[in-house]
Structures are given as structure tokens and as C-alpha cells.
C-alpha positions as CSV (number, residue, x, y, z in Angstrom):
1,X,-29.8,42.4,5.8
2,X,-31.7,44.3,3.3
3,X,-32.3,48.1,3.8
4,X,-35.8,48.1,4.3
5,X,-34.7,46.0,7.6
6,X,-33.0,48.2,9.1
7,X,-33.8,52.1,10.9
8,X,-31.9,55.4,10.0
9,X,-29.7,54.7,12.6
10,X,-28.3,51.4,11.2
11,X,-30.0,49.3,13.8
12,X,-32.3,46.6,12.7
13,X,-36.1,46.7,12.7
14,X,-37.9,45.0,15.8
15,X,-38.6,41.7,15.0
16,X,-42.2,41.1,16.6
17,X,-43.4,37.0,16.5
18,X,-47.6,37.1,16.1
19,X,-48.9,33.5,17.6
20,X,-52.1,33.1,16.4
21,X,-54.6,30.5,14.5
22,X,-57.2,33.3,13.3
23,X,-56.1,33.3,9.9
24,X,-57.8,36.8,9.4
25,X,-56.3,38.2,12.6
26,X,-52.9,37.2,12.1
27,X,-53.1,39.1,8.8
28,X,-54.6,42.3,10.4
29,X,-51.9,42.0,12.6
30,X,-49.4,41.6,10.4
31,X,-50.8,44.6,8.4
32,X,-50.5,46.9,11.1
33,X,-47.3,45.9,12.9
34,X,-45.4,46.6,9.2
35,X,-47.7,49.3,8.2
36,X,-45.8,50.8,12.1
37,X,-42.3,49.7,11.1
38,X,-41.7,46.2,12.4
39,X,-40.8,43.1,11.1
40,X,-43.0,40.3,11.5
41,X,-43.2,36.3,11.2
42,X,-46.1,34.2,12.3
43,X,-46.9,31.4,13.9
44,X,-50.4,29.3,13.7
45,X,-50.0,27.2,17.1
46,X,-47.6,26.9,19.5
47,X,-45.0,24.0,19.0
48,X,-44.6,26.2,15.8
49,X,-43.7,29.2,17.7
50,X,-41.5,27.4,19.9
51,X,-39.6,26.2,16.9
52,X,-39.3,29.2,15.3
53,X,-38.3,31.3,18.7
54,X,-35.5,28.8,18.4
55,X,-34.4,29.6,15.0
56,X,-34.4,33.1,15.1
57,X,-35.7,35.3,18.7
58,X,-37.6,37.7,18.2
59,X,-37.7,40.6,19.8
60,X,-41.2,41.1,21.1
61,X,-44.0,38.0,21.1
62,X,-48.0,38.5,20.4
63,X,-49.4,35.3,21.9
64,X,-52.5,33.8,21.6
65,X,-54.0,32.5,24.8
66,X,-56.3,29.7,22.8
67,X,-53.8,27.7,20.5
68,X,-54.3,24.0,18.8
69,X,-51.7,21.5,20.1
70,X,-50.0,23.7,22.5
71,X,-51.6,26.8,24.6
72,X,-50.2,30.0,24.7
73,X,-49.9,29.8,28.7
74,X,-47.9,26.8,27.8
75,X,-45.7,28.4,25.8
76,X,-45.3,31.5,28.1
77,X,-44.7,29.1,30.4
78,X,-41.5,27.1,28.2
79,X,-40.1,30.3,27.1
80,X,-39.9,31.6,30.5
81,X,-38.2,28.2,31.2
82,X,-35.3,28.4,29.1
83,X,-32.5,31.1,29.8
84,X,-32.0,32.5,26.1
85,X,-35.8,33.5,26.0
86,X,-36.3,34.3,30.3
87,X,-36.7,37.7,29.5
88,X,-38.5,37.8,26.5
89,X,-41.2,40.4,25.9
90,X,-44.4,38.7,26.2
91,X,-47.9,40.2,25.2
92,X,-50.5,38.2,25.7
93,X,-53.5,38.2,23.2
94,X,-56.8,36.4,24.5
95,X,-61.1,36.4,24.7
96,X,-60.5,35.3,28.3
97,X,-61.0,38.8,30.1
98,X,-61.8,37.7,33.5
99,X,-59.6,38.9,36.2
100,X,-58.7,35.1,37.3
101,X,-57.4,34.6,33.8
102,X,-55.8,38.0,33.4
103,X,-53.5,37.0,36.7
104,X,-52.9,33.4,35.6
105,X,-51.5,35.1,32.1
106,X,-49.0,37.2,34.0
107,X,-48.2,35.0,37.0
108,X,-47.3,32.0,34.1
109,X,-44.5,35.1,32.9
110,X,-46.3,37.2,30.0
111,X,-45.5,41.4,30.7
112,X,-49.0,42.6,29.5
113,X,-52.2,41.2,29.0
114,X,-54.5,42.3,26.1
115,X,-58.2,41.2,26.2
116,X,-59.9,40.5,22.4
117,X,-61.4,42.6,21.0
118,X,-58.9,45.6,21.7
119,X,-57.8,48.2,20.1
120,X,-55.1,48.5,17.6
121,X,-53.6,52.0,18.8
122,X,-53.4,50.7,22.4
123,X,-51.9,47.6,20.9
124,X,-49.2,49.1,19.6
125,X,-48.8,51.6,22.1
126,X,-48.2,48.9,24.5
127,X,-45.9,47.2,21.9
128,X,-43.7,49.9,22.1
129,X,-43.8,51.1,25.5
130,X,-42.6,47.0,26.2
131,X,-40.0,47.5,23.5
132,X,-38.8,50.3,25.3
133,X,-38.5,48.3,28.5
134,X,-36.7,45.7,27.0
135,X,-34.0,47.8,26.2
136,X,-30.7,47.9,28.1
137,X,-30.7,50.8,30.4
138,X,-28.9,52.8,29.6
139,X,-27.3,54.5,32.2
140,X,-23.7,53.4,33.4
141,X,-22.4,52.6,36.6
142,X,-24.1,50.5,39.4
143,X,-26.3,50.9,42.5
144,X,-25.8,48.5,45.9
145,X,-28.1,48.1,48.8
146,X,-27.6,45.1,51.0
147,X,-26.2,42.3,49.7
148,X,-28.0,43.5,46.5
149,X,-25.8,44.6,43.3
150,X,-27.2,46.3,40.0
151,X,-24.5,46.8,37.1
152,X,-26.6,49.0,35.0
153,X,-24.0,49.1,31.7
154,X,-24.2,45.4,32.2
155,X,-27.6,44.8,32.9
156,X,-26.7,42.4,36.0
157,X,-28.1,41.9,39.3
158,X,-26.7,40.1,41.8
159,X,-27.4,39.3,45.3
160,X,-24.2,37.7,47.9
161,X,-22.9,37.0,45.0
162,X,-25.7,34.9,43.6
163,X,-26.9,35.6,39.8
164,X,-30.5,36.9,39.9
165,X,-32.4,36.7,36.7
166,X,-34.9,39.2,35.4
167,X,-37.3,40.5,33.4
168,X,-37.0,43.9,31.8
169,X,-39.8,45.3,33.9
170,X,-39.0,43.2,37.3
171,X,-35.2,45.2,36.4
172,X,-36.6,48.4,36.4
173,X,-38.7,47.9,39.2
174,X,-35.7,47.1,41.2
175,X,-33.6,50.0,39.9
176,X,-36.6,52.4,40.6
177,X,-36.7,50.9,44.6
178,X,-32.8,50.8,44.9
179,X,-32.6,54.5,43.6
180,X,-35.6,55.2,46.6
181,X,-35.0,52.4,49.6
182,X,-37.2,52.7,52.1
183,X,-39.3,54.9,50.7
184,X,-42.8,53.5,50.4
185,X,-44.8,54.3,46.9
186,X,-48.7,53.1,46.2
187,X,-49.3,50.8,42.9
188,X,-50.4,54.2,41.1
189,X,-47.0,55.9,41.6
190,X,-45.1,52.4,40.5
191,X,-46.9,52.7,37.3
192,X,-46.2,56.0,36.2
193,X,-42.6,55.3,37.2
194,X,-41.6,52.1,35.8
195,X,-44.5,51.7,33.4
196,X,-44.3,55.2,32.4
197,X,-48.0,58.0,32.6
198,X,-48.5,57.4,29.1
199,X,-49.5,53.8,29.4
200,X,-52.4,52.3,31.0
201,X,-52.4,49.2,32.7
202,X,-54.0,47.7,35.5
203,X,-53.0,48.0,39.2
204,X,-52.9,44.6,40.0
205,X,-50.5,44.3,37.5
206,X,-48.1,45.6,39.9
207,X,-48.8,43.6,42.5
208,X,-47.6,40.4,39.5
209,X,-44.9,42.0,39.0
210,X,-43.8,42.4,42.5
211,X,-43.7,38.8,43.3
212,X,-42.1,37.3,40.7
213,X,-39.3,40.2,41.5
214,X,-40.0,38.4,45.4
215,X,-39.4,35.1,44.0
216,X,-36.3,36.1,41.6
217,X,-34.0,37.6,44.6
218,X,-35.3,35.5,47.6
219,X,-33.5,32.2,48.6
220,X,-35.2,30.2,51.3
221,X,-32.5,31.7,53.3
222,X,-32.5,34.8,52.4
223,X,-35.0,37.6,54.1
224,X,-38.1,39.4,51.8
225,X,-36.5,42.5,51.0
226,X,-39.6,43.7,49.4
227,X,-42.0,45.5,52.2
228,X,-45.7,45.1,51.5
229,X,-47.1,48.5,53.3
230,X,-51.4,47.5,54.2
231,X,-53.1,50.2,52.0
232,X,-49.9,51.7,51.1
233,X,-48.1,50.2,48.9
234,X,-44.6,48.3,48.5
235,X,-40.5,49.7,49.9
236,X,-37.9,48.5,49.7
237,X,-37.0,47.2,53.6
238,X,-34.5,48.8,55.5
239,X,-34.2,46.5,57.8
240,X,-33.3,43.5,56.0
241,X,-29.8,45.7,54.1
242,X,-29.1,45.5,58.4
């Protein structure tokens, strides 16, 4: 590793992987993301990103929505498939700004959604702030509710036993309700919690995130843990740690 790849600290530069077939944008990009201090490679459509995710994981992707050969929703889609990239950072780049597609982008598995044309500070402000996220937390020791387990040196959750796999943000969405169970909080306090006050994103966002947390700890024989409060918001349900 050369030194211009790595930080003070010794640690290497995030790698970020831009997936996109705009020539010109994919340069801008590029521009900016190692004018900021990253490391960047590119790919133009998405069996090439695949391939290269593969070769070398990166630690944050840019992904076109509109790709030749393969769509970016596609590719969400296979990464989120495979166990070595299932909690990849995913930011989805995309024209499509209805709300429809904004849901199908994050329900397929991307963290954030970015509409074209946006803004380049808020870019990679939300780079960041996702970086962050991905990081193992790093407090030690481990909280229990149920039949729920979190080892927060390892970055494990379990549930009777069972291996439950997560993103970084469905992770600290569960920390945050196993440090406060049964307490109920509205979307707007979720976000400045686990998303942090400095970072704006939608709402509804939460609600994405709160079922494919749903979907990663419930069995069909196991109860909804996750208490959807009418005009509230979402707790963590006492009843079901009975």
C-alpha cells in the first residue's frame, strides 16, 4: 500500500466503487470523492461491478439505478444476496425520483437513495454519515432482551440461538430499541438517533428500514417483536420477551 492510501492513523483510505455509464458523471464523481480523501474505482454497467466487488470490496457503493446489461436494482439486489457483500453500503444514484421508485430502491436493499441531479455536498455528507454507520460499534459488551442477543465487540445478533444477519443501519436500529424496550419513539426521533440530526433523510425511510429489520429476526414461528404504534411510531414489544 502506498502512502497516499492510507490516513494519519495507518488505516487505509475508504475504498468507494462509482457504478455509472455517464462518462462525464463518473469523472465528476471521481473528482470529488478524491478531491474528499477516498479511493475510487469505477464501473460502467453492472456485470462490471459485480466482477469487480468480487475482486476487491469496496467499502461504500455509488450505484446507478439505469445501467446497460444489468440494472442497478439488480445488482443491489445480487449483492444483497450473497453473504460477503449483505451488508454493504449501498447509495443509490438515479433520475427516477418518484416516491414508488424511491421505496422499490430501498426495499431491493440500497441504505440511501439520492435523486439526479443532487448536490455534491449532500452527497458526500451522506457518504460519510453511511461510512460511519458501517463501522463496528464500538462499544464492548452485549445487550439481551428475549430470546434476542447483541455482542457489540463482535458485531453479532442472535436470536434462540439463530444467526440474524444485518445491515449496519438495521444493527443500530436494534441496538438503539434494545437500549429503550418498550419505549415507543416517532420516525422523527428514530432519525436523529440512529441516522444522526445532521443528516436529512426521508421519514419513510424508516419505515424501510423497519421491516427489513422485521423480516431479518422473525421466523414464521417466531412473534413480531417490532410494535407498530398508529400515529406513534414503532417499540420494541414487551410482550413478546414474555
Amino acid at each position: 500500500m502506498s502512502p497516499r492510501d492510507a490516513t494519519p492513523a495507518g488505516q487505509a483510505r475508504p475504498l468507494i466503487l462509482i457504478v455509472e455509464d455517464e462518462a462525464s458523471l463518473a469523472t465528476m464523481l471521481r473528482y470529488n470523492l478524491e478531491k474528499e480523501g477516498f479511493r475510487v474505482c469505477e464501473a460502467g454497467d453492472g456485470e462490471e461491478a459485480l466482477t469487480l466487488v468480487a475482486e476487491r470490496r469496496p467499502d461504500l457503493v455509488l450505484l446507478d439505478w439505469m445501467l446497460p446489461s444489468l440494472s442497478g436494482i439488480e445488482v443491489c439486489r445480487q449483492l444483497r444476496r450473497k453473504p460477503a457483500t449483505r451488508d454493504l453500503p449501498i447509495i443509490m444514484l438515479t433520475a427516477r425520483g418518484e416516491e414508488s421508485d424511491k421505496i422499490r430502491g430501498l426495499n431491493t436493499g440500497a441504505d440511501d437513495y439520492l435523486t439526479k441531479p443532487f448536490s455534491l455536498p449532500e452527497l458526500m455528507a451522506r457518504t460519510r454519515a453511511l461510512l460511519r454507520r458501517a463501522q463496528p460499534v464500538p462499544q464492548k459488551g452485549q445487550l439481551t432482551w428475549g430470546d434476542i442477543s447483541m455482542d457489540l465487540a463482535a458485531h453479532r445478533v442472535t436470536r434462540a440461538a439463530r444467526p440474524i444477519h444485518l445491515g449496519p443501519t438495521e444493527f443500530r436500529l436494534l441496538q438503539f430499541f434494545l437500549q429503550h424496550p418498550g419505549t415507543v419513539f416517532s420516525r422523527e426521533e428514530l432519525l436523529d438517533a440512529v441516522w444522526g440530526p445532521d443528516i436529512y433523510v426521508e421519514p419513510r425511510t424508516v419505515d424501510v428500514h423497519i421491516r427489513r429489520l422485521r423480516k431479518a429476526l422473525n421466523c414464521d414461528t417466531e412473534s413480531d417483536i417490532i410494535r407498530t404504534v398508529r400515529a406513534a411510531g414503532y417499540a420494541l414489544d414487551a410482550e413478546s420477551a414474555a
